[in-house]
N, C-alpha and C positions, 0 to 999 in steps of 0.2 A: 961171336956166334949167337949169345944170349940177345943183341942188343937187333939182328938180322931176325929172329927169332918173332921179336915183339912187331917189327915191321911186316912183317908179315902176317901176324898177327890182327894190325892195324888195319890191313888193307881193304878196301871197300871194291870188291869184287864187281865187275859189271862185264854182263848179258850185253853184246854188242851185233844190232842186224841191219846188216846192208844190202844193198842191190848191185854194189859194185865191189870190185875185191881189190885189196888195199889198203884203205880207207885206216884197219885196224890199227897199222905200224907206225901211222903216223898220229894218230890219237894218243898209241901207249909214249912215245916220244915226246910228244906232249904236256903229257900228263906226268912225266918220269920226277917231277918233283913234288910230286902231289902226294895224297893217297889212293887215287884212283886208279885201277889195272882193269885193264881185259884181260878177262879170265876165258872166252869162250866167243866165238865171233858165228853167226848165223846166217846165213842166206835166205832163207825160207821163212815167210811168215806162220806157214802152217805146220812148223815145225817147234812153236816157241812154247808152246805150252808143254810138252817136254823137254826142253831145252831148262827151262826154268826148274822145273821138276828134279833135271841130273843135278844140276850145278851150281843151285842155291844161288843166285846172284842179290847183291846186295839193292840194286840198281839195271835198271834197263835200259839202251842206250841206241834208239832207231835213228837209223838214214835212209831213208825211201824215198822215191817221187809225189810216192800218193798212195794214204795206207789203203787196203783193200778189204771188204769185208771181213774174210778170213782174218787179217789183221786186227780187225776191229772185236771181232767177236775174239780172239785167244785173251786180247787185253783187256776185254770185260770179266771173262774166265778168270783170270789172276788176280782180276781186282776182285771177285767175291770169294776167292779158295784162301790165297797166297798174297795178299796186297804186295807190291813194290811200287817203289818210285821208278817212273816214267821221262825220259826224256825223250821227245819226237822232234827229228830235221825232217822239212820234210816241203817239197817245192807246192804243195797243194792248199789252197788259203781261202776254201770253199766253211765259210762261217759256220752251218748244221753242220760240217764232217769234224769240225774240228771241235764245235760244243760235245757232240757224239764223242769225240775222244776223251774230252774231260770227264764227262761220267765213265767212262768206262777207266779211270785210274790216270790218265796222264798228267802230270806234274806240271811240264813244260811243254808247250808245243812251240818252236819256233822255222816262220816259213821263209826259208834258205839254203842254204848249205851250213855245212859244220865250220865256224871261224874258232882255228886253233887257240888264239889268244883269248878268247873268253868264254871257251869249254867248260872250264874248270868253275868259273864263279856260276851260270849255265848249271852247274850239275850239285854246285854248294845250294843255290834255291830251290831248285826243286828238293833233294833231301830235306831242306828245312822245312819247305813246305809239305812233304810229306809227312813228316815226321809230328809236325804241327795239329793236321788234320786226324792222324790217327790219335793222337792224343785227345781231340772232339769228337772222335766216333767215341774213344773207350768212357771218357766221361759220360756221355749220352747213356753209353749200354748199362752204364753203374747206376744211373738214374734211372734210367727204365724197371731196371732190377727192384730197384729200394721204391719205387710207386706200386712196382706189382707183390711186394711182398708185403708193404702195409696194408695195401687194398686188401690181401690175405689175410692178413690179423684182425682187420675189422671187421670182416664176413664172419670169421669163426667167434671172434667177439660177439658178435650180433646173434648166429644161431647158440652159444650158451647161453646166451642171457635171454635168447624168448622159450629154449626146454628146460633150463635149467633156474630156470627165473633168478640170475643172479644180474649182480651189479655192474656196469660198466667196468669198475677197479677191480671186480673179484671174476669176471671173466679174463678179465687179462693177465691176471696174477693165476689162473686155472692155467693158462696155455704158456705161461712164465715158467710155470712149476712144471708140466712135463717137458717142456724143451729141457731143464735143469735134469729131471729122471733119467730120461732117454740120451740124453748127451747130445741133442738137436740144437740149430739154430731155434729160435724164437717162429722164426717163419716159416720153416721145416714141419714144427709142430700146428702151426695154425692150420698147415695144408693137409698135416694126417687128422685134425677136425673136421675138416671140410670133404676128407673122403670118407669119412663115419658120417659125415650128413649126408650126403651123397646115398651110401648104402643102403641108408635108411628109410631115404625119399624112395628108391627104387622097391625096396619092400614092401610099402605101403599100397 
């Protein structure tokens, strides 16, 4: 029970949408040694953006002809709200529609039908590659963070040191010492300097 428990556990749930019906039982048959299930199988592309929503899929898993706007716009949607990895089959192999898919979140697009026998490695790449990329988005977002918070220390640096005619080191050790009072970040404190200069500039 404990060991069915953890399998299930494991499982990497996927959001599965077709144009034709079927398609599902022979995927999850497929896939029955893996750790991939279909948990949820869709018809409608304009219905995926709560689809996603209900049922939390780990992975998305389209088979179309040829996605259609509405298609294209819900997997844009997802990609800015809910990121998933994307898998697209898909018989349509028009170069813009399919660049257009990749911004909008897809992983994988490949122009064919679904070959059972290499679904599986098909859906280990794109995870990986999803998985890959969000890990350079979140880097980036930490980077962007720690340039705009020094960029903050140094502006509040900059206005101590021309009201309060202090030193480079003793401006900094000013906004050291109230982040330390207040129980703030460093940069927390630089920005509640910079809204007292703000204030001030507006007073005048």
């Amino acid at each position: 029970m404990l060991k069915q428990h953890r399998l299930e556990q494991d499982l990497i749930k996927i959001l599965f949408i077709e144009n034709k019906a079927g398609g599902a039982l022979d995927i999850n048959k497929s896939l029955e040694q893996s750790h991939y299930r279909i948990v949820r199988v869709c018809k409608s592309g304009l219905a995926l953006l709560k689809e996603v929503e209900n049922f939390m899929p780990d992975i998305i898993l389209i088979d179309i002809e040829s996605p259609d706007r509405d298609m294209i716009e819900s997997l844009h949607s997802i990609s800015q709200t809910a990121p998933k990895p994307v898998v697209m089959f898909s018989e349509h192999d028009d170069q813009d529609t399919i660049e257009r898919l990749v911004e909008c979140g897809v992983s994988a697009y490949v122009v064919g039908s679904i070959e059972q026998v290499r679904l599986k490695s098909v859906l280990d790449i794109a995870l990986a590659r999803f998985k890959h990329f969000q890990s350079l988005q979140q880097e980036l977002q930490q980077t962007k963070q720690q340039l705009n918070s020094q960029s903050n220390i140094d502006k509040a640096k900059c206005w101590l040191m021309e009201t309060k005619n202090l030193s480079e080191d003793a401006a900094y050790h000013s906004i050291r010492k109230m982040a330390m009072n207040s129980g703030q970040k460093i940069d927390q404190a630089a920005q509640n300097v910079l809204s007292v200069a703000a204030m001030l500039k507006a007073e005048l």
